[in-house]
PLY file of the C-alpha trace (Angstrom):
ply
format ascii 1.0
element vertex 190
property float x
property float y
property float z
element edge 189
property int vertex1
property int vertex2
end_header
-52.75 21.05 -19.99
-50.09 19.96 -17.64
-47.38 17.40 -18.23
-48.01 13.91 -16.39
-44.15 11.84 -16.59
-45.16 8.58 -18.07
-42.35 6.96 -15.66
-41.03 7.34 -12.33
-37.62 8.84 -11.88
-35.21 6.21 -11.81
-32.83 6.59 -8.21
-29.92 4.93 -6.59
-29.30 4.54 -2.85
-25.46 5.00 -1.50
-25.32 3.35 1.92
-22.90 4.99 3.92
-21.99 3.70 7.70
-21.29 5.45 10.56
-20.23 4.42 13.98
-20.17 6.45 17.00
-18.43 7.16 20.11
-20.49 4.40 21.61
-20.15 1.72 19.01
-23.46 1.99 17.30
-23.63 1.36 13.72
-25.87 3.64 11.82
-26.61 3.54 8.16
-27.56 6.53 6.22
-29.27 6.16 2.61
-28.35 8.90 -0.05
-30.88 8.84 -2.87
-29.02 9.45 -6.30
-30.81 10.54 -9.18
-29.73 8.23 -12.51
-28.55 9.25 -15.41
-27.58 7.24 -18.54
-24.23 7.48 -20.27
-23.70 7.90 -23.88
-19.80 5.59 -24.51
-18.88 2.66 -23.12
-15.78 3.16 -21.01
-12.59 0.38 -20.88
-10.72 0.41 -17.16
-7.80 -1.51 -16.68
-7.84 -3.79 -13.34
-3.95 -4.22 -12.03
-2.93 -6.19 -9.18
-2.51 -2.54 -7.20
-5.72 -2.10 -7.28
-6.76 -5.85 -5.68
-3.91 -5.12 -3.02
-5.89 -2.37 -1.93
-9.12 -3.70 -1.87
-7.63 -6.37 0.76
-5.95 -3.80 2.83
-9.22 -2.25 2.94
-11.08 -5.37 3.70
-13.19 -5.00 0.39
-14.29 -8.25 0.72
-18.61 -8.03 0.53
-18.25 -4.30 0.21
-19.68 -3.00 -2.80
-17.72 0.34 -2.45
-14.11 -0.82 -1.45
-14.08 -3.96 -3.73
-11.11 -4.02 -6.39
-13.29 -3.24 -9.12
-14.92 0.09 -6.83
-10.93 0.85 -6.29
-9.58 0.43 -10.23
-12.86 2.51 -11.29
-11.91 5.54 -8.75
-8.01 5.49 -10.37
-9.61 5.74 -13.69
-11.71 8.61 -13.30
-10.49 10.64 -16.10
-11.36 8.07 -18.40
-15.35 8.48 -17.80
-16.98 11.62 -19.84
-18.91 12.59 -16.80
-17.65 14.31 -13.27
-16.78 11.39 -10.73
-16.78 12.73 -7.34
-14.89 8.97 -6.18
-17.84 7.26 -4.49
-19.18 4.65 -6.90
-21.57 1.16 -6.18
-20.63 -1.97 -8.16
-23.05 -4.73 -8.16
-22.86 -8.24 -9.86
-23.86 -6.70 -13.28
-24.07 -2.87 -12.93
-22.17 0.03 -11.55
-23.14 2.86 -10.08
-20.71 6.54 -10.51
-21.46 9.24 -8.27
-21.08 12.96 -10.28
-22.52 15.37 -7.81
-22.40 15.66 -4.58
-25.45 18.10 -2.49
-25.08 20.30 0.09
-24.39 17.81 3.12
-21.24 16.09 0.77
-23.19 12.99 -0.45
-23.82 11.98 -3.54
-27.34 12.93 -5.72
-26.45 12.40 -9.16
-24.84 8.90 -10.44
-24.31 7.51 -13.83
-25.62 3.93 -13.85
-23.22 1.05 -16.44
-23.56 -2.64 -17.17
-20.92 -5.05 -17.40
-20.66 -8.53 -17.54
-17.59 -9.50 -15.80
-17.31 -12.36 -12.69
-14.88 -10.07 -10.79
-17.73 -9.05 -8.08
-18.54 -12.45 -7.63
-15.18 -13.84 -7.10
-14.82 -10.56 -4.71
-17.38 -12.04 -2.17
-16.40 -15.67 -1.96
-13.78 -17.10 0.75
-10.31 -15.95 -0.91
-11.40 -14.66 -4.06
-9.25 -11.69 -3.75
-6.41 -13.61 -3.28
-6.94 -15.56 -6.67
-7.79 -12.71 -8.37
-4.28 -11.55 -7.12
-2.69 -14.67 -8.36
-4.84 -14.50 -11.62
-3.71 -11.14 -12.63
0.13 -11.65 -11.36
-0.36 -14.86 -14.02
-2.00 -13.66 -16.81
-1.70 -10.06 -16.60
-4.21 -6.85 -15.98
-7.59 -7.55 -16.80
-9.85 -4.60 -19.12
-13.38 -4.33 -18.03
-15.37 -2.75 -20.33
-18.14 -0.74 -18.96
-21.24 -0.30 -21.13
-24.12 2.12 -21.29
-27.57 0.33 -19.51
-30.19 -0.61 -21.75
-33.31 2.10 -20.97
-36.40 -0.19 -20.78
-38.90 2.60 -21.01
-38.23 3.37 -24.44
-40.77 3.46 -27.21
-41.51 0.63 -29.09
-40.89 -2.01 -26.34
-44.04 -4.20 -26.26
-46.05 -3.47 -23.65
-49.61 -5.21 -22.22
-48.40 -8.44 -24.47
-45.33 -8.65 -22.40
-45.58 -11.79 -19.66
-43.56 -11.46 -16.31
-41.49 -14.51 -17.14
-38.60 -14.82 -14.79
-38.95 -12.30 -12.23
-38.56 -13.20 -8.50
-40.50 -11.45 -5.44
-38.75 -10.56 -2.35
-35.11 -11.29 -3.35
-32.20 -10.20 -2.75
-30.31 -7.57 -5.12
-27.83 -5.24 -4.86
-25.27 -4.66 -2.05
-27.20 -6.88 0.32
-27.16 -9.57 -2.52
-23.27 -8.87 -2.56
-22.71 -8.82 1.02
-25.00 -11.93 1.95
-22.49 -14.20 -0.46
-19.86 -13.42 1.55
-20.77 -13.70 4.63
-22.22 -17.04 3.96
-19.26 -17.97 2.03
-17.30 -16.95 5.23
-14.94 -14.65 2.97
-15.07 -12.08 6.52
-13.22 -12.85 9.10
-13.67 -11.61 12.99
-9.91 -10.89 13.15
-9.42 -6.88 14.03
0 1
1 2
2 3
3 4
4 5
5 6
6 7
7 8
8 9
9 10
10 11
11 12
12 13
13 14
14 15
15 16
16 17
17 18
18 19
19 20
20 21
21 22
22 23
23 24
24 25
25 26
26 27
27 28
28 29
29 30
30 31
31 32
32 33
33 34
34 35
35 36
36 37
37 38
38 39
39 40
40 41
41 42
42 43
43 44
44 45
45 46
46 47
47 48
48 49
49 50
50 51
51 52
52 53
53 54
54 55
55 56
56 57
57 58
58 59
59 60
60 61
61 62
62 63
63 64
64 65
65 66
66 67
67 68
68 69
69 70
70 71
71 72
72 73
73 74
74 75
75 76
76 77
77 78
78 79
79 80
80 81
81 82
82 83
83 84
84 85
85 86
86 87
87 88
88 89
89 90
90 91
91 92
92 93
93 94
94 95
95 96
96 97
97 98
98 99
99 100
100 101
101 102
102 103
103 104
104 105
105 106
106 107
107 108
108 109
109 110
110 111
111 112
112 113
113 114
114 115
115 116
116 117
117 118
118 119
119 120
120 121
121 122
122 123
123 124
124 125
125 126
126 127
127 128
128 129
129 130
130 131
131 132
132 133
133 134
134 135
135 136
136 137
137 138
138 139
139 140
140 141
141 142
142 143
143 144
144 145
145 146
146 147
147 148
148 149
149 150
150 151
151 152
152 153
153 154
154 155
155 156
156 157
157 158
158 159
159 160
160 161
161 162
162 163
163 164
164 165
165 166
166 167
167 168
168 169
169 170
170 171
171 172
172 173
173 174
174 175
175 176
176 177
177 178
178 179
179 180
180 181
181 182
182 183
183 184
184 185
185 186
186 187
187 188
188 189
């Protein structure tokens, strides 16, 4: 009798961008298998870190936003490898802890937190007043936390209605990246 998996393993995709000698953008997905932490982890956000998020236009960039920045000088505070590319979205993040053969990433830990700091990221100036907020009130401690595994047992099942979910929108980086370019947070200035 052979095994069937009940579930589908859960992946992540890294977006990396490359641009040639030409100019062309191309994108190239890296699918990450997901893994799920055992500790929550507390990272300390300083205004260092949000200074070089803005000199690395972080702004709509899930991978060079303050909070992707603080979480790669923190490294040795996670109990997995970090291999420094990580994905932070409105309420989860994504750590990259191996690499594969071609130097991208195929195994990330996946934590929740429920901080505004990737929101204020993406709107027009919101680095700046982050800035000003921390300079004010002092570093800020983000406590990452393991994600909840739906596909445990004992979660009801057939019963359970699909209250709340919405078809065709937008999650993720693009979610992250839309709000600030509508917010006009970029800039065309080289």
């Amino acid at each position: 009798m052979s095994k069937i998996k009940k579930f589908a393993q859960v992946r992540h995709a890294f977006l990396f961008h490359i641009t040639d000698t030409q100019g062309r953008e191309k994108t190239i997905t890296s699918w990450a298998r997901v893994r799920h932490p055992t500790r929550e982890v507390n990272i300390v956000l300083t205004a260092e870190h949000v200074r070089k998020a803005i000199k690395m236009r972080g702004v709509g960039d899930t991978t060079k936003c303050s909070m992707a920045v603080c979480t790669n000088d923190h490294e040795d505070s996670f109990s997995h490898n970090t291999v420094g590319y990580n994905d932070w979205q409105y309420s989860r993040c994504f750590i990259a802890s191996k690499l594969g053969k071609n130097g991208l990433p195929t195994e990330a830990y996946v934590y929740e937190h429920n901080d505004q700091i990737a929101r204020l990221n993406d709107t027009a100036g919101g680095q700046q007043k982050l800035l000003e907020r921390i300079e004010r009130d002092g570093p800020i401690t983000i406590t990452l936390k393991p994600k909840r595994i739906r596909s445990k047992k004992g979660r009801p099942g057939k019963d359970r209605k699909a209250v709340g979910t919405r078809k065709n929108a937008m999650r993720g980086h693009k979610l992250r990246y839309a709000t600030a370019k509508l917010s006009g947070a970029i800039t065309d200035a080289a």
